[in-house]
Backbone as JSON Lines, residues from 0, in Angstrom:
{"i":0,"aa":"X","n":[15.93,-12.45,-3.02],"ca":[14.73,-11.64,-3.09],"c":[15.05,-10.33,-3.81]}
{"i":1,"aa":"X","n":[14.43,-10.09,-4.96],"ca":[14.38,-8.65,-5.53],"c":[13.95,-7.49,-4.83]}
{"i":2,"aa":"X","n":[14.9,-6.33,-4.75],"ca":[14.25,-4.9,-4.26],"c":[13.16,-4.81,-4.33]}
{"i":3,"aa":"X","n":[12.14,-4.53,-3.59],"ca":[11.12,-4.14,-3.7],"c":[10.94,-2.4,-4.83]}
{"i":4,"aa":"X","n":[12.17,-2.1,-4.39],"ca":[11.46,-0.9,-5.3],"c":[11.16,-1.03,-6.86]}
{"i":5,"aa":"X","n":[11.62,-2.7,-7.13],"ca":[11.59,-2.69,-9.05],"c":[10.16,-2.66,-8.96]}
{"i":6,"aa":"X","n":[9.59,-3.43,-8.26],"ca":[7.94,-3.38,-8.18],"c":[7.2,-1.84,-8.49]}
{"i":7,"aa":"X","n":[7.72,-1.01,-7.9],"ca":[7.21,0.6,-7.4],"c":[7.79,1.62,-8.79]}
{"i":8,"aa":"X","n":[8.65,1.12,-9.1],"ca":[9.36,1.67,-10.21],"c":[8.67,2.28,-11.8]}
{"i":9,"aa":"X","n":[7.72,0.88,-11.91],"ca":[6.57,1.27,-12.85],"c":[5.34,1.82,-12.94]}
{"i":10,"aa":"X","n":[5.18,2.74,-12.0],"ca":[4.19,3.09,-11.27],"c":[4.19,4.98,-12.1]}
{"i":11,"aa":"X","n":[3.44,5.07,-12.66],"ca":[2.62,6.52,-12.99],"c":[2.96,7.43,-11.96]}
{"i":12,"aa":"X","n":[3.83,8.5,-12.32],"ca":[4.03,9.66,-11.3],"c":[3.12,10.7,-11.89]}
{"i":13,"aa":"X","n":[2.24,10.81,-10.51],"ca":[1.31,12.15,-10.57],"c":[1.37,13.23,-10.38]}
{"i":14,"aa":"X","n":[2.71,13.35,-10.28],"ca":[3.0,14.94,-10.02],"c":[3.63,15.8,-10.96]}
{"i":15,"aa":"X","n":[3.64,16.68,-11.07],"ca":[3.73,17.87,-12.27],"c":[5.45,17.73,-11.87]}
{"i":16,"aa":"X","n":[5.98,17.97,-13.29],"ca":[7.71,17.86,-13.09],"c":[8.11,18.84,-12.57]}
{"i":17,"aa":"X","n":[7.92,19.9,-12.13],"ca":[8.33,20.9,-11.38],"c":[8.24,20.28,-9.61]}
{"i":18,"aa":"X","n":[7.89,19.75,-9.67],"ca":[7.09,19.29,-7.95],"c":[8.61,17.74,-7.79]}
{"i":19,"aa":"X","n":[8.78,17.47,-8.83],"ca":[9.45,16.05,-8.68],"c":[10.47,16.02,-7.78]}
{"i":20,"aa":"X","n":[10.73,16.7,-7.09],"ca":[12.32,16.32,-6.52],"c":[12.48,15.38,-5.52]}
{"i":21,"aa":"X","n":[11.82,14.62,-4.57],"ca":[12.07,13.66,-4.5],"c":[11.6,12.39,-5.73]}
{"i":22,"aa":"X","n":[12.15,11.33,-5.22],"ca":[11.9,10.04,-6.54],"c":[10.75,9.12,-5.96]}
{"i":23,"aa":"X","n":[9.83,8.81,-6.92],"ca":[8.18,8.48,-6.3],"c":[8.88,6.63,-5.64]}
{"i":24,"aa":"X","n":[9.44,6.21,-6.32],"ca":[9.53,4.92,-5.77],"c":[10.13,4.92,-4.1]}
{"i":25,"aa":"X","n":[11.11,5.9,-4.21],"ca":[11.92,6.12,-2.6],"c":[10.48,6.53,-1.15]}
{"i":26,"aa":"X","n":[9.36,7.21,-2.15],"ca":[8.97,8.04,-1.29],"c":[7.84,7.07,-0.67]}
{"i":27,"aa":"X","n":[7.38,5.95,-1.33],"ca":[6.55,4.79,-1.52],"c":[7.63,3.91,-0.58]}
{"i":28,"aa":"X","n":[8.65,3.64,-0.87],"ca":[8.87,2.47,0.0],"c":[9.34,2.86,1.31]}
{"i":29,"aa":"X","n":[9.78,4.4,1.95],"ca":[9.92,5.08,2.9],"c":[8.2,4.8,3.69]}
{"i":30,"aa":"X","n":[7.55,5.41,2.98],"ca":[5.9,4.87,3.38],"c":[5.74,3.34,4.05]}
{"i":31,"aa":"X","n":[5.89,2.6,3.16],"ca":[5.87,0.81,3.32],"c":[6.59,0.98,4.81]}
{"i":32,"aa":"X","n":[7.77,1.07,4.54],"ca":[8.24,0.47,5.76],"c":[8.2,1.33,6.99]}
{"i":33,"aa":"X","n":[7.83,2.23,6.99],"ca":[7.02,3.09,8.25],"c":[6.2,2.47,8.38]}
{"i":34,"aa":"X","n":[5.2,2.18,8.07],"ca":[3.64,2.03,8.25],"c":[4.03,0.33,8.42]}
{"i":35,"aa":"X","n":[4.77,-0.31,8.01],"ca":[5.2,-1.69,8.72],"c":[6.17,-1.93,9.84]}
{"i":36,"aa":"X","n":[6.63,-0.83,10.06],"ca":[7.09,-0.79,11.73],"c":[6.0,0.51,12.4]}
{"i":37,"aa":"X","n":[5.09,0.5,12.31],"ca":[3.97,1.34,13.29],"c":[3.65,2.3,12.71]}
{"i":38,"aa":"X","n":[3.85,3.19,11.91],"ca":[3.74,4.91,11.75],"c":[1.71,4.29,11.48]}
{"i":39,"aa":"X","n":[1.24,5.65,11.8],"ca":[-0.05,5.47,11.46],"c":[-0.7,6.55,11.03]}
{"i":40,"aa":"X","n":[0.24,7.92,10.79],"ca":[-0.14,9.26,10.3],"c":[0.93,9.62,9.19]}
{"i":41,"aa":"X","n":[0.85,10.69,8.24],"ca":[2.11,11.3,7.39],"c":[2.91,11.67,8.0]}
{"i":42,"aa":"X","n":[3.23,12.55,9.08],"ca":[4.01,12.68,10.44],"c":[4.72,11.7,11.16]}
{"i":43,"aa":"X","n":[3.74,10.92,11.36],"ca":[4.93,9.58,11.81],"c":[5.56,8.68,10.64]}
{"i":44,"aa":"X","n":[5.15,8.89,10.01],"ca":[5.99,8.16,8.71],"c":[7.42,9.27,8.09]}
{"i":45,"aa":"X","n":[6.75,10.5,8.17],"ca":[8.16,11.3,7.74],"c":[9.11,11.16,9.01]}
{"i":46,"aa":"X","n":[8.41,11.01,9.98],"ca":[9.54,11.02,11.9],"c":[10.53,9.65,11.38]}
{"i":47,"aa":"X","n":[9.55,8.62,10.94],"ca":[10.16,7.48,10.64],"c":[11.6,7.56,9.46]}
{"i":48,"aa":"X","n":[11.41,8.37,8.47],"ca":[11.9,8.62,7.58],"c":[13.25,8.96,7.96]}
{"i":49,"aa":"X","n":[13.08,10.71,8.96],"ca":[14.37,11.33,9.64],"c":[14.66,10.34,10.76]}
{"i":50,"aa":"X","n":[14.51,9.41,11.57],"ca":[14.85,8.54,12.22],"c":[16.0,7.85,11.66]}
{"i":51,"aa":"X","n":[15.83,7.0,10.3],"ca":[16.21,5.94,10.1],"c":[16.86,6.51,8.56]}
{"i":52,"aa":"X","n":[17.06,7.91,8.46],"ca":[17.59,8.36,7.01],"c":[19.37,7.4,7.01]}
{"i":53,"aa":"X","n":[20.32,7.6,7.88],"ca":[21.15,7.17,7.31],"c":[21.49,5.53,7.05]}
{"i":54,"aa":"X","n":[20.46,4.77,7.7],"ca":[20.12,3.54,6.59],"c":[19.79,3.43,5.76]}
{"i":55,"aa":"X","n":[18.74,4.51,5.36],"ca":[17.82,3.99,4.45],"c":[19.24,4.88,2.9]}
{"i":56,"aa":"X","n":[19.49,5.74,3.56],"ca":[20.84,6.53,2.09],"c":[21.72,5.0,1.75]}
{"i":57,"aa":"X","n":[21.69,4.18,2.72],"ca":[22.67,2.69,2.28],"c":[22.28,2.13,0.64]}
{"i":58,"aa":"X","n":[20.5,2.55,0.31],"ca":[20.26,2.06,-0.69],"c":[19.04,3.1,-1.26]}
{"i":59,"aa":"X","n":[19.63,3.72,-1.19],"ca":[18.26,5.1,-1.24],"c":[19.37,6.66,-2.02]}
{"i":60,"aa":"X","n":[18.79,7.04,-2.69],"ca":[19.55,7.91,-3.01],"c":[19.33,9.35,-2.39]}
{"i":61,"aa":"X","n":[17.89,9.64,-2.6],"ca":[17.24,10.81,-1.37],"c":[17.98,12.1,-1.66]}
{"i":62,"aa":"X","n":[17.95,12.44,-2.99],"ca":[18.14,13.41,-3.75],"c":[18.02,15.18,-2.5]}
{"i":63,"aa":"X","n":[16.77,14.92,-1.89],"ca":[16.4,15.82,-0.92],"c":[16.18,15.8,0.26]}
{"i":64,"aa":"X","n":[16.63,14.5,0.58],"ca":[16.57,14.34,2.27],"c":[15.5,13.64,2.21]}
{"i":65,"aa":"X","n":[14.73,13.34,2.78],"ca":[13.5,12.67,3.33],"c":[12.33,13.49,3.09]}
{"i":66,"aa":"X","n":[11.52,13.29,2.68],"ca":[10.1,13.92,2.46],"c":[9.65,14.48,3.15]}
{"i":67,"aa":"X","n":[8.7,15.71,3.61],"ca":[8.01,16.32,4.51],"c":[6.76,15.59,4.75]}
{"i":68,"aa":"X","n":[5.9,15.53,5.66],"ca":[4.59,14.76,5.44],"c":[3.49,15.33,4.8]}
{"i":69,"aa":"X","n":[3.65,16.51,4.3],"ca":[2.92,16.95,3.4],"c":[3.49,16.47,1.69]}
{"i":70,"aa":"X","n":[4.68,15.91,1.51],"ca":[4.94,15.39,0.15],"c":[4.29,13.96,0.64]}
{"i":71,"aa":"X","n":[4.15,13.11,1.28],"ca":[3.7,11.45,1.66],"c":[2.11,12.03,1.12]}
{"i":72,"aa":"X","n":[1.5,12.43,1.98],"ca":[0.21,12.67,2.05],"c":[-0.49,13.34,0.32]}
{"i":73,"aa":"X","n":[0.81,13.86,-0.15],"ca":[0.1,14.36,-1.78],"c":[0.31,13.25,-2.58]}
{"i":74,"aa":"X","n":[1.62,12.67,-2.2],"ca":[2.02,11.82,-3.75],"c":[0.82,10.73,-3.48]}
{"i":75,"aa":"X","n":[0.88,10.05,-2.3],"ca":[-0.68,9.06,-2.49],"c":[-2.14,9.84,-2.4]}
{"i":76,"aa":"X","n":[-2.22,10.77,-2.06],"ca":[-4.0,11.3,-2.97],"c":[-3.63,10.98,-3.8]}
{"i":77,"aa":"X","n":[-2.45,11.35,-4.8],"ca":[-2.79,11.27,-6.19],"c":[-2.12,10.09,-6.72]}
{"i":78,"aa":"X","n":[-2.4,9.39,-6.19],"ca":[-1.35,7.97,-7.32],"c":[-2.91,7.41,-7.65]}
{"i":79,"aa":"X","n":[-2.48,6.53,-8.28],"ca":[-4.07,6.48,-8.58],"c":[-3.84,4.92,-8.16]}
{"i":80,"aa":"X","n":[-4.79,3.94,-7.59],"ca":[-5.27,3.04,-6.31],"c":[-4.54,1.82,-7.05]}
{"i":81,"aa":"X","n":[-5.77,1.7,-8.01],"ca":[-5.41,0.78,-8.79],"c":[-4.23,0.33,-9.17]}
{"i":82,"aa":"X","n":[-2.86,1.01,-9.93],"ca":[-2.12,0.69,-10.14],"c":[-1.03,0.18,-8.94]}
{"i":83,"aa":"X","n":[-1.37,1.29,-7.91],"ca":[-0.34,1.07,-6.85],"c":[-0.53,-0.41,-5.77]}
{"i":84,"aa":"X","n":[-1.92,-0.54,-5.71],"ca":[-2.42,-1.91,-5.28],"c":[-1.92,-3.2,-5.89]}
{"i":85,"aa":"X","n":[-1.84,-2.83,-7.49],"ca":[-1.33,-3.74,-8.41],"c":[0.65,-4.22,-8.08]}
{"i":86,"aa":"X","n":[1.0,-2.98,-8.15],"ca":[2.07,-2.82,-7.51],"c":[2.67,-3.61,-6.45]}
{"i":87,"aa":"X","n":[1.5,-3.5,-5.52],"ca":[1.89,-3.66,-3.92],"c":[1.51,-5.54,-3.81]}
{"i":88,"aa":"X","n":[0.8,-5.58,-4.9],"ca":[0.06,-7.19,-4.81],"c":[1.11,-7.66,-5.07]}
{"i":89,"aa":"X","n":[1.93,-7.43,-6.04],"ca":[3.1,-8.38,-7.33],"c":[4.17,-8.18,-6.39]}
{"i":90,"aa":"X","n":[4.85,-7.27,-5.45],"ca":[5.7,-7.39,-4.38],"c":[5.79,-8.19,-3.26]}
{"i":91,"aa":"X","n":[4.17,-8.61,-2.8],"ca":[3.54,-9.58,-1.93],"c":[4.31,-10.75,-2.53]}
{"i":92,"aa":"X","n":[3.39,-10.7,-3.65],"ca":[3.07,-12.17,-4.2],"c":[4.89,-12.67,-4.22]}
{"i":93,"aa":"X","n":[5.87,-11.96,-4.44],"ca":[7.06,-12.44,-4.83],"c":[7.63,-12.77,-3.5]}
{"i":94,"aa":"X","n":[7.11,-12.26,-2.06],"ca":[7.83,-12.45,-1.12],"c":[7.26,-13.44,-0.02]}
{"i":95,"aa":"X","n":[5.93,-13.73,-0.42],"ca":[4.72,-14.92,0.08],"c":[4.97,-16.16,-0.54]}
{"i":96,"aa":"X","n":[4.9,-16.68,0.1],"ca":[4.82,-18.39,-0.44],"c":[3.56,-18.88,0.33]}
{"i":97,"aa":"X","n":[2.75,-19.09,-1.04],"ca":[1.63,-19.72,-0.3],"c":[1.68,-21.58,-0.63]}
{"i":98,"aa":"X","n":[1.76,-22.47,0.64],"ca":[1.52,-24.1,0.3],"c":[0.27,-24.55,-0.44]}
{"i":99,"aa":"X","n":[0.21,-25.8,-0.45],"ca":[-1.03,-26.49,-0.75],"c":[-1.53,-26.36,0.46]}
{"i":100,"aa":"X","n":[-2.85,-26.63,0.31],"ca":[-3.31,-26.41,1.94],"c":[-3.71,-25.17,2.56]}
{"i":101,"aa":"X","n":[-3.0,-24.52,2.05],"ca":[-2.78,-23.18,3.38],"c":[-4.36,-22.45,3.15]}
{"i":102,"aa":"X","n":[-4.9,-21.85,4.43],"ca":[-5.81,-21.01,4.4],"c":[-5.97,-20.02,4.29]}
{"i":103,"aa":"X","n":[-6.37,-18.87,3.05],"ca":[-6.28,-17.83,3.01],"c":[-7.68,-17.53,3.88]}
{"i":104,"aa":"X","n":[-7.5,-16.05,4.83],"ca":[-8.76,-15.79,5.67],"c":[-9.37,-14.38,4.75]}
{"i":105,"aa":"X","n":[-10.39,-14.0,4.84],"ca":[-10.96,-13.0,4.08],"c":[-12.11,-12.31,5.32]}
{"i":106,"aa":"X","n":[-12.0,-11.23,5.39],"ca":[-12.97,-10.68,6.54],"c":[-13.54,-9.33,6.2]}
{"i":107,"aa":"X","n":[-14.48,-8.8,6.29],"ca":[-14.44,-7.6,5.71],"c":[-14.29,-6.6,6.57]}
{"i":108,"aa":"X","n":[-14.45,-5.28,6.6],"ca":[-13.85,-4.13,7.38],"c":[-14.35,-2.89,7.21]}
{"i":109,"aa":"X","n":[-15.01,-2.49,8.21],"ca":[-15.68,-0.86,7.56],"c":[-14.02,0.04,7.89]}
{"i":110,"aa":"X","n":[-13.9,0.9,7.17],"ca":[-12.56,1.85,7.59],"c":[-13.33,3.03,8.64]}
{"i":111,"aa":"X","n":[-13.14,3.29,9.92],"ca":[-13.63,4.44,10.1],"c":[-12.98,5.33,9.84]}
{"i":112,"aa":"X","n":[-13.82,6.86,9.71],"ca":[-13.48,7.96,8.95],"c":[-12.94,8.55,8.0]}
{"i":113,"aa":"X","n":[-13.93,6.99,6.94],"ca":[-13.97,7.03,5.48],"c":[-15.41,7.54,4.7]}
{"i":114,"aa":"X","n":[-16.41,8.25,5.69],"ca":[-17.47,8.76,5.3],"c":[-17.16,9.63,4.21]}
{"i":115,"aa":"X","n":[-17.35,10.04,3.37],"ca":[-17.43,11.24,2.21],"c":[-18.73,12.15,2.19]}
{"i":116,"aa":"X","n":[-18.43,13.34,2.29],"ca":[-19.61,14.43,2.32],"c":[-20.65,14.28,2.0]}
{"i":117,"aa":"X","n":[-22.15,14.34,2.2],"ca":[-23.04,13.9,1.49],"c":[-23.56,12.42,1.55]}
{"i":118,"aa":"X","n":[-22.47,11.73,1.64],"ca":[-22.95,9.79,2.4],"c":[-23.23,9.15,2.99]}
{"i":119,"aa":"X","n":[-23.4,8.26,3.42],"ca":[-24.18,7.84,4.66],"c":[-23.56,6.71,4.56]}
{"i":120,"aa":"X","n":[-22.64,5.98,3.86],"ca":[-21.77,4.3,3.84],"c":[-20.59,5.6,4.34]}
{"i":121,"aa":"X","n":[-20.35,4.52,4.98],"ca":[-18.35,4.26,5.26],"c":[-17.87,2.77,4.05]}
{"i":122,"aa":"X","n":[-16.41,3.42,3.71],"ca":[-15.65,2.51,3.26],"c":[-15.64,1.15,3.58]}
{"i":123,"aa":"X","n":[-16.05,0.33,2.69],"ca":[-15.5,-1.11,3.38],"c":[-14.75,-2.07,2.82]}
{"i":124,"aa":"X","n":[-13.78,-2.35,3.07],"ca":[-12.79,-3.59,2.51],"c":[-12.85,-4.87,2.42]}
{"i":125,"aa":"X","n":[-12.25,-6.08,1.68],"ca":[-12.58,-7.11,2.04],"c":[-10.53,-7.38,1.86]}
{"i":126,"aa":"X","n":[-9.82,-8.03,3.02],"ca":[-8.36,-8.11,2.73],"c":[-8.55,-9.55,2.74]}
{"i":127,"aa":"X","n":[-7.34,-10.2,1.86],"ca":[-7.12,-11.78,2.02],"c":[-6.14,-11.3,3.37]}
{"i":128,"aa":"X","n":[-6.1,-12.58,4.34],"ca":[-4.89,-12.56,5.54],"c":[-4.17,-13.95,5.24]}
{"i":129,"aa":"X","n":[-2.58,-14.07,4.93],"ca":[-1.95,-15.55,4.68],"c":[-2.1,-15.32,6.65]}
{"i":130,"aa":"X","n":[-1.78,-15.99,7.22],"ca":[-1.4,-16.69,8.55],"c":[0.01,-17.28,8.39]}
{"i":131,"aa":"X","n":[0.38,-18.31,7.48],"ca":[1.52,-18.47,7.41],"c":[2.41,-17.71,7.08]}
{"i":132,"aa":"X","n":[2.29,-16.3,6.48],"ca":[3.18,-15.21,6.1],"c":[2.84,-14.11,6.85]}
{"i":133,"aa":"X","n":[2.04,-14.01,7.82],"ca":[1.53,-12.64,8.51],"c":[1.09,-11.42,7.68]}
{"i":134,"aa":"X","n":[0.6,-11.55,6.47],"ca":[0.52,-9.98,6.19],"c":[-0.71,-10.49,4.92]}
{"i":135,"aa":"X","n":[-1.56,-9.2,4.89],"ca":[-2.53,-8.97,3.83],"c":[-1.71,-9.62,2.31]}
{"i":136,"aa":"X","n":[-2.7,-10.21,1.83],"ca":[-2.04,-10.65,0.34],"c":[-2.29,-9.85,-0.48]}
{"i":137,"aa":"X","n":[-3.71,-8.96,-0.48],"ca":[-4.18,-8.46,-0.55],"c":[-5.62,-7.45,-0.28]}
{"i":138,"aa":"X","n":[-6.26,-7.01,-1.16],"ca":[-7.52,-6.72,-0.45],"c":[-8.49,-5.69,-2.04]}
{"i":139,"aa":"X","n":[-9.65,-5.79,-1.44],"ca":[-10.65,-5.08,-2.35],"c":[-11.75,-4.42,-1.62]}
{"i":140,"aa":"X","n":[-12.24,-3.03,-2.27],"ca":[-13.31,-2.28,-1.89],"c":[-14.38,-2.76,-2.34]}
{"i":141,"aa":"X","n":[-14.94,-2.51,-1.48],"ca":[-16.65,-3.28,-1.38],"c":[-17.63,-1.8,-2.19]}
{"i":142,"aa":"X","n":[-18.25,-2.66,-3.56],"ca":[-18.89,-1.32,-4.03],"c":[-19.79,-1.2,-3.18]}
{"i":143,"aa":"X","n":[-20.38,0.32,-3.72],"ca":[-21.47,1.24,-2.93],"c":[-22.7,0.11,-2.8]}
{"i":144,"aa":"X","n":[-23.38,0.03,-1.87],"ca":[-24.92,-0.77,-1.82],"c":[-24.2,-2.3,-2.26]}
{"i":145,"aa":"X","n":[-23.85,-2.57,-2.02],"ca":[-22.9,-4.28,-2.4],"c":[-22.66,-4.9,-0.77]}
{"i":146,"aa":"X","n":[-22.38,-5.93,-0.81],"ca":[-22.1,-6.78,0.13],"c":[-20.18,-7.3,0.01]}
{"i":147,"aa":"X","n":[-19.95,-7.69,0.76],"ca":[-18.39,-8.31,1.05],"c":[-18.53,-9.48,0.04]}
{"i":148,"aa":"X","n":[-19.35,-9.85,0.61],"ca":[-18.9,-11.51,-0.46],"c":[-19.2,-10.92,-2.32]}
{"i":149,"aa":"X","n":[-19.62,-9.92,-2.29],"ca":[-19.42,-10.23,-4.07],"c":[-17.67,-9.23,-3.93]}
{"i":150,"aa":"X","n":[-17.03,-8.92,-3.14],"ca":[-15.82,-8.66,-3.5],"c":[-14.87,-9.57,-3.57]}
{"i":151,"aa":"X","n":[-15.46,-11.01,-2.66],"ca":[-14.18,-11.95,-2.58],"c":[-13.73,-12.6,-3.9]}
{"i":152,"aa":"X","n":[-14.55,-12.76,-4.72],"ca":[-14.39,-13.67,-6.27],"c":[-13.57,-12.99,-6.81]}
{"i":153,"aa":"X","n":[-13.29,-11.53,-6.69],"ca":[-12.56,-11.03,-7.63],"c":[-11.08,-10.69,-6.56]}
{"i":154,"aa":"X","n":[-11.29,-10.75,-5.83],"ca":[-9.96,-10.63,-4.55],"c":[-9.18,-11.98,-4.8]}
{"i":155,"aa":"X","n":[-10.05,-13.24,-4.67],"ca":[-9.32,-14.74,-5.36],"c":[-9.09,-14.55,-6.2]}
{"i":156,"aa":"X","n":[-9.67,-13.84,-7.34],"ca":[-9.18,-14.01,-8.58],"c":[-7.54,-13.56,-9.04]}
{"i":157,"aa":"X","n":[-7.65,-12.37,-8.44],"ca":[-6.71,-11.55,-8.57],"c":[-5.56,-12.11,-7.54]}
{"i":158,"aa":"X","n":[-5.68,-12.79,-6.77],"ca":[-4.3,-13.72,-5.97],"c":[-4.24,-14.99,-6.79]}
{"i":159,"aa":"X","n":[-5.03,-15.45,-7.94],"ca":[-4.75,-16.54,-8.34],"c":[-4.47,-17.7,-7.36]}
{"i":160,"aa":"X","n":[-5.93,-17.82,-6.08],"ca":[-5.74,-18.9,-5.26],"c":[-7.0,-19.65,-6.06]}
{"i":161,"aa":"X","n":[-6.89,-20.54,-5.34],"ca":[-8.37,-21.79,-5.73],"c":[-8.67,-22.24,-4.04]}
C-alpha cells in the first residue's frame, strides 16, 4: 500500500509562504488520522497530534512540532473542497476494494450547524458507505433548493461504480 501522503502531496497550498512552516501534506494526514481515531474538534486533533508526535516523527518530518489547532482549523478553511475531496477519494479508492456484488449504501445527511447567515437550508450531504470496507467512499453536497437523489448520479459517477 502507498503512503497516503503521495495522494495529499499534490494538493494547492493556500497559505502565503511566510505562514508555511509546517508541511500541508503532514498537517492533512495528522488531521485524517485524528478524526479516524475520534478527535471531533481542532483541539482534539492537535491533543491527538502531541499525544502520538513521537510516532508519527517515525515518518513525519514535523519541521515545527505538531500544529496548533488554530494552524488545522486555517489550512482547511482555506484548501479549497474540491481538490482535497479529490485527493481524499483517490486515497480511498487505492485502499478499498470494492467486489462484484457489493452494495454501495448512499443516505443523505443534513450537517447540523451548517446554517450560514442569512439562510434558512442547512448543509446536506449525500456519502457512498462500502460495508465491506467500513468507511465513506465518498460523498457530495446537495445543491441549494435540490434534492439528494440528483447528487447520487454524480457521486456514482465519480466512484466509477455501476
Amino acid at each position: 500500500m502507498c503512503s497516503p501522503l503521495r495522494y495529499f502531496s499534490r494538493l494547492t497550498d493556500p497559505r502565503v509562504e511566510r505562514t508555511r512552516e509546517d508541511v500541508l501534506k503532514e498537517i492533512l494526514l495528522i488531521a485524517i488520522a485524528a478524526v479516524l481515531s475520534g478527535a471531533e474538534s481542532w483541539n482534539e486533533i492537535a491533543d491527538y497530534g502531541e499525544s502520538k508526535q513521537e510516532w508519527l516523527k517515525i515518518f513525519l518530518h514535523l519541521p515545527c512540532g505538531i500544529p496548533s489547532h488554530d494552524t488545522f482549523n486555517r489550512v482547511f478553511a482555506a484548501l479549497d473542497p474540491a481538490e482535497f475531496e479529490q485527493s481524499f477519494a483517490d486515497w480511498v479508492t487505492s485502499i478499498a476494494r470494492l467486489t462484484a456484488g457489493e452494495v454501495v449504501a448512499t443516505d443523505g445527511k443534513t450537517l447540523c450547524g451548517t446554517r450560514q447567515a442569512g439562510k434558512k437550508q442547512l448543509v446536506q450531504m449525500v456519502p457512498a458507505w462500502s460495508g465491506a470496507n467500513n468507511l465513506v467512499l465518498g460523498q457530495r453536497k446537495v445543491e441549494d433548493k435540490s434534492h439528494e437523489i440528483n447528487a447520487i448520479p454524480d457521486l456514482i459517477e465519480a466512484l466509477e461504480l455501476s
